[in-house]
C-alpha positions in Angstrom: 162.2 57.3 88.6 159.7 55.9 86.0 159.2 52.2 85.7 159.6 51.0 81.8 158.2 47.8 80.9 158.9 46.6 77.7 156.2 44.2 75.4 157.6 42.1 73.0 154.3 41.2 71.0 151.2 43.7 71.7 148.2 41.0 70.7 145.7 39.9 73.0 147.8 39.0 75.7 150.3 41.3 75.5 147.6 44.2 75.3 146.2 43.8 78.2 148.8 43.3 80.1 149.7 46.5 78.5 146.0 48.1 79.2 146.5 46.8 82.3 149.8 48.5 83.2 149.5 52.3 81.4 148.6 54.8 83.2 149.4 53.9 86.4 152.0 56.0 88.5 155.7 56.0 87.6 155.1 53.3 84.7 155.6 53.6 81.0 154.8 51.1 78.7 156.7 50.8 75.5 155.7 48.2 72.7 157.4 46.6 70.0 156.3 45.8 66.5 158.0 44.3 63.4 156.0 45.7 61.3 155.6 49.6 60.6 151.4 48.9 60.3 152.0 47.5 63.8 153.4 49.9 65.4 150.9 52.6 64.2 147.8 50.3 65.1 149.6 49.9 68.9 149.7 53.5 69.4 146.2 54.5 68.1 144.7 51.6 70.0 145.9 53.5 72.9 147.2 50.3 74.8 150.9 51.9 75.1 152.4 54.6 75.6 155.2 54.0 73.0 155.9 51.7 70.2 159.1 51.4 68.2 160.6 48.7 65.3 163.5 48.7 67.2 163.9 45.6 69.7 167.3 47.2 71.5 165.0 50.6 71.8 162.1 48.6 73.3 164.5 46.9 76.0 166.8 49.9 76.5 166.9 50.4 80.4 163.3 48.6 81.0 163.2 47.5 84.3 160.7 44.1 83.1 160.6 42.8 79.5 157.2 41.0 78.5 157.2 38.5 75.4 153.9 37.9 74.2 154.6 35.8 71.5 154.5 32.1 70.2 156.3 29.6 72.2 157.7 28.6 68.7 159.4 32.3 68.8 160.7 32.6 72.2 164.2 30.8 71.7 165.1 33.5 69.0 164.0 36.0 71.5 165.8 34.7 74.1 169.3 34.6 71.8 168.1 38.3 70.1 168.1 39.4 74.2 171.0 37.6 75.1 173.1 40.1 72.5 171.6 43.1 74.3 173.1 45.9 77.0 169.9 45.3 79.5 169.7 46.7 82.3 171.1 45.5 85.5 168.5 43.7 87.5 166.0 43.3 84.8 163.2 40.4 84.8 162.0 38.8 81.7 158.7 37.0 81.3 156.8 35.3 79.0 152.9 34.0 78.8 153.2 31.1 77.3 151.3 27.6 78.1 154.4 26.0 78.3 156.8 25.9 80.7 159.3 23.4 81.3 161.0 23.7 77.7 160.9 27.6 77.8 162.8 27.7 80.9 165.9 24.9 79.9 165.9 27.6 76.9 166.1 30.7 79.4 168.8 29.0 81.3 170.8 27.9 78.3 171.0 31.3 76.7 171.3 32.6 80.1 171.3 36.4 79.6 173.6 39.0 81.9 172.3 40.7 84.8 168.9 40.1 84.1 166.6 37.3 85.8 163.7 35.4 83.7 160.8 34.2 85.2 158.3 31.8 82.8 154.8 33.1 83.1 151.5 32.2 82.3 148.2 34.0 82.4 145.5 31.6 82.4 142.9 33.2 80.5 142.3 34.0 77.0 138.9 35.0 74.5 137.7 33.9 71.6 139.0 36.6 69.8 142.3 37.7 68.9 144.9 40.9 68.3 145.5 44.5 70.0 141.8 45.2 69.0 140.8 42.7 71.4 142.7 43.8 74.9 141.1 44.5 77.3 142.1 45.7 81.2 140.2 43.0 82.7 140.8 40.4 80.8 143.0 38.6 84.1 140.5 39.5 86.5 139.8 36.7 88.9 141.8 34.5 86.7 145.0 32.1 87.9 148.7 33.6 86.5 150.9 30.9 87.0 154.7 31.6 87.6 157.3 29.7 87.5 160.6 30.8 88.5 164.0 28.6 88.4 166.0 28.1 91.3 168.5 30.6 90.8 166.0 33.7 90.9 166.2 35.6 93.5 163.2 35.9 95.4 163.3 39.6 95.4 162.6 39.5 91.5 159.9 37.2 92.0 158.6 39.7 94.5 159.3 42.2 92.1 157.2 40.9 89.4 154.4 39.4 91.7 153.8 43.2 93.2 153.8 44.6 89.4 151.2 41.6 88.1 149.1 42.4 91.4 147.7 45.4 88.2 146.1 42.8 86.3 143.9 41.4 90.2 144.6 38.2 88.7 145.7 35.7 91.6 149.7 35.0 91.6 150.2 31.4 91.5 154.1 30.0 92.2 154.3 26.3 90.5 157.5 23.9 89.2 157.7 24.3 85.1 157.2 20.5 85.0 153.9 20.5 87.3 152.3 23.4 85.6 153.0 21.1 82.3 151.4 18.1 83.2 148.2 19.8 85.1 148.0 22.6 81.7 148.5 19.7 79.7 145.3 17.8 80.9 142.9 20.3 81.3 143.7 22.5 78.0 146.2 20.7 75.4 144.5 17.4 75.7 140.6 18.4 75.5 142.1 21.1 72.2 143.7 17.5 70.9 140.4 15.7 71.4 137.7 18.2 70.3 140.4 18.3 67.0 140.3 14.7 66.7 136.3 14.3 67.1 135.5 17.1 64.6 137.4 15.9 62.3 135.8 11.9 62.8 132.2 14.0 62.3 133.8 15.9 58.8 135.3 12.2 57.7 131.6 11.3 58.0 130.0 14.0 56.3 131.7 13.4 53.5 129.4 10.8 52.6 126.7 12.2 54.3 125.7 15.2 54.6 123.3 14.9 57.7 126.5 15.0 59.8 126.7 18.5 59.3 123.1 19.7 59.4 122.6 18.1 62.3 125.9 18.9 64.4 124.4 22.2 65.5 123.8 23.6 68.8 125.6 21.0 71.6 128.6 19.7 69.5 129.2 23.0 68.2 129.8 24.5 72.0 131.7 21.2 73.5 134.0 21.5 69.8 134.6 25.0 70.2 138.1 25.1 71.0 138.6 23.1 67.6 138.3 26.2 66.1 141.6 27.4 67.7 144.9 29.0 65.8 146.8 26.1 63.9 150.1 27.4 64.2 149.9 28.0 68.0 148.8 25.2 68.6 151.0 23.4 66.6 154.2 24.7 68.2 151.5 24.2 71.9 151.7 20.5 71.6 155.3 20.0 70.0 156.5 22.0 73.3 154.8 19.9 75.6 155.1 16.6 73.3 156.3 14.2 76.2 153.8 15.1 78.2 150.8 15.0 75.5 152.2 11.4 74.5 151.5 10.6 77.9 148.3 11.4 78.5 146.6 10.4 75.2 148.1 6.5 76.5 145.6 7.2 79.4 143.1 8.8 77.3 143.2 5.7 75.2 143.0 3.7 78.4 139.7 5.2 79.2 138.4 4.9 75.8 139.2 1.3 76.3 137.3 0.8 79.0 134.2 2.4 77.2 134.4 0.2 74.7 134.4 -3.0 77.3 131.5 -1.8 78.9 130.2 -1.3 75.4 130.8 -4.6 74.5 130.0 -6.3 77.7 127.1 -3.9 77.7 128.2 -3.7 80.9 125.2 -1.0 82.4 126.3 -0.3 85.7 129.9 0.4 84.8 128.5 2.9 82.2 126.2 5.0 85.3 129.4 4.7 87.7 131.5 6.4 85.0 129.4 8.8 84.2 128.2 9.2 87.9 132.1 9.9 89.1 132.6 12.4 86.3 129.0 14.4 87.3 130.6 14.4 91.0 134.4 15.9 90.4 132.3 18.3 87.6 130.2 19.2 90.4 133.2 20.7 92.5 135.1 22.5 89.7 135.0 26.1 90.1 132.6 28.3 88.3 133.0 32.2 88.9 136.6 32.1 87.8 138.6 32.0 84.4 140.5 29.3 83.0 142.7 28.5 80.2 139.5 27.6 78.3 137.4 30.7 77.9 133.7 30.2 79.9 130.8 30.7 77.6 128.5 33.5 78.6 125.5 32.5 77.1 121.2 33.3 77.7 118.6 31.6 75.6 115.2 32.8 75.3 112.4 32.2 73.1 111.6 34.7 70.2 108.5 34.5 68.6 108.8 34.2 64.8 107.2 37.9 63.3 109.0 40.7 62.4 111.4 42.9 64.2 111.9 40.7 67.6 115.6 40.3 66.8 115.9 43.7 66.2 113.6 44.7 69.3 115.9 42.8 71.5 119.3 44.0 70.4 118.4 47.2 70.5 117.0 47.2 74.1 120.8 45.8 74.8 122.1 48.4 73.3 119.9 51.1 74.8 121.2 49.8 78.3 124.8 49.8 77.4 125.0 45.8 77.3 127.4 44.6 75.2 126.3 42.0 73.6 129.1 39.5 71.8 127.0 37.2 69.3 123.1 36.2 68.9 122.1 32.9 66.9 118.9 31.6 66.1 119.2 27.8 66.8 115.2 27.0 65.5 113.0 28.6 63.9 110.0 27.3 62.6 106.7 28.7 62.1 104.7 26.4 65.0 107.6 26.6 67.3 109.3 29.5 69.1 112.4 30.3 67.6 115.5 30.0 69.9 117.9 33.0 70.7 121.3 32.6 72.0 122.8 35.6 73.4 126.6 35.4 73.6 128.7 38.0 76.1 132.2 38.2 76.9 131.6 39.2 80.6 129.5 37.5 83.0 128.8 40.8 84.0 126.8 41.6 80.7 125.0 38.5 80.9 123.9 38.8 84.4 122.7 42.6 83.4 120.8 41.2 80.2 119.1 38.5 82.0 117.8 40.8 84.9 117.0 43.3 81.8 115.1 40.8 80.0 113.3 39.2 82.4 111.9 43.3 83.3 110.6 43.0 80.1 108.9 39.8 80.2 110.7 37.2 78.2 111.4 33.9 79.2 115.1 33.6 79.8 117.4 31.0 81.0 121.3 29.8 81.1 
């Protein structure tokens, strides 16, 4: 009997979860689009197997229910669901970054005979949409779930064997836990890098150095500034009490920079700094996180024609995807610069190995 799983959003996210569940034996993988352009685009991307405008049609008899969509959309969802004949047994999951809200929602609507499980892939790219998806997009990454104490654990198990497709490593955490630690290490640096940006455009306003000169380093620690509004906006106002908390401590620590500052207290300054370098130190590299992980090379490009030509097209010729290239100087008595942005660490490890053959001078 064939497994239907049904996804309720077919972006990023819910692409490759799709990408990353086609194909394999006994599953089909039906999408749903509101809008007609959508549901052509799903198909001829090839990440489903099916796509339909019809929400009943996309849940009819599926055995798991996937919605990839804003957190600021999941309540209607949840209600649209709750008016549905689903199938007996059936698990619903989400992927958003919050949890705690989401599943007070799940149990108020409390839908028949089916069991739903919060969920939340911790991993992400710079990019967006079905055009983006990509099968290994949850390799080696964390997939947090979060399951209330009424599911049974032979849905959890149910779900954990059908995420064990993606190789991403199944993670069982309370709703409120996983909002507190997601809430430090994603929402609050996306709150901060926000806030500084915007202290560097207030700024620039009345001078325009600001700008020219925020280039390179600020531009890669600020990145995440960059993210979707509306996302975020409904990110933050799900996971307000716990945001409010944490910018009182961030405050506190700003605070105490501004002591030292004043006290011009020196040591306090290296022991800050010193502690931070340490618990860095120990964070884990080779795996994916909520933030995506640059995959970056620099080399130095002499300034004459054709070199940034030359070496895009040996990445090419090797089959090396390469995501972005930047000059970041380029004078005529200095070397110019090159960064070389990929979306895999494979491809950057292949490039560097490539380019050093050749005789440039790379590093990371």
């Amino acid at each position: 009997m064939k497994l239907k799983i049904a996804m309720i959003g077919v972006g990023l996210i819910g692409g490759s979860l799709a990408l990353c569940f086609k194909g394999k034996p006994g599953v089909t993988v039906m999408g749903y689009a509101h809008l007609p352009e959508l549901k052509e685009k799903y198909i001829a991307s090839g990440v489903v197997d099916d796509a339909t405008l019809s929400l009943e049609e996309a849940v009819q008899d599926a055995d798991f229910i996937f919605l990839c969509v804003p957190v600021g959309l999941l309540e209607s969802y949840f209600q649209q669901l709750a008016k549905l004949p689903l199938k007996k047994g059936c698990i619903i999951t989400d992927v958003g970054s919050t949890k705690a809200s989401i599943a007070a929602c799940a149990e108020h609507v409390r839908m028949t005979d089916a069991y739903f499980i919060g969920g939340h892939p911790m991993a992400g790219s710079e990019r967006a949409g079905v055009d983006a998806a990509s099968a290994v997009l949850f390799e080696n990454a964390y997939y947090v779930l979060t399951p209330s104490a009424h599911v049974p654990e032979e849905a959890y198990a149910r779900l954990s064997e059908l995420l064990a497709y993606t190789r991403a490593q199944i993670v069982r955490v309370e709703p409120l836990l996983h909002d507190d630690i997601v809430g430090a290490i994603s929402h609050l640096p996306h709150v901060i890098a926000v806030a500084l940006v915007n202290q560097v455009r207030e700024y620039n306003e009345s001078n325009p150095l600001y700008k020219m000169l925020a280039a390179g380093g600020f531009r890669d620690i600020t990145r995440i500034a960059s993210s979707d509004a509306i996302v975020w906006r409904d990110i933050l106002l799900s996971n307000r009490e716990v945001l409010l908390g944490l910018l009182k401590d961030w405050n506190s620590q700003m605070s105490a920079f501004t002591d030292m500052l004043e006290n011009e207290n020196g040591p306090g300054i290296e022991d800050a700094f010193r502690q931070a370098r340490e618990f860095r130190s120990v964070l884990p590299e080779r795996r994916k996180g909520m933030i995506s992980p640059l995959f970056d090379l620099y080399t130095d490009v002499q300034d004459a024609p054709g070199m940034i030509g030359k070496i895009a097209t040996e990445l090419g010729t090797h089959d090396i995807n390469l995501s972005n290239l930047e000059i970041i100087e380029n004078r005529v008595d200095v070397p110019g610069i090159m960064r070389l942005s990929f979306r895999q660490e494979e491809d950057m490890e292949r490039a560097k190995s490539l380019l050093d053959s050749l005789g440039y001078q790379v590093w990371v």
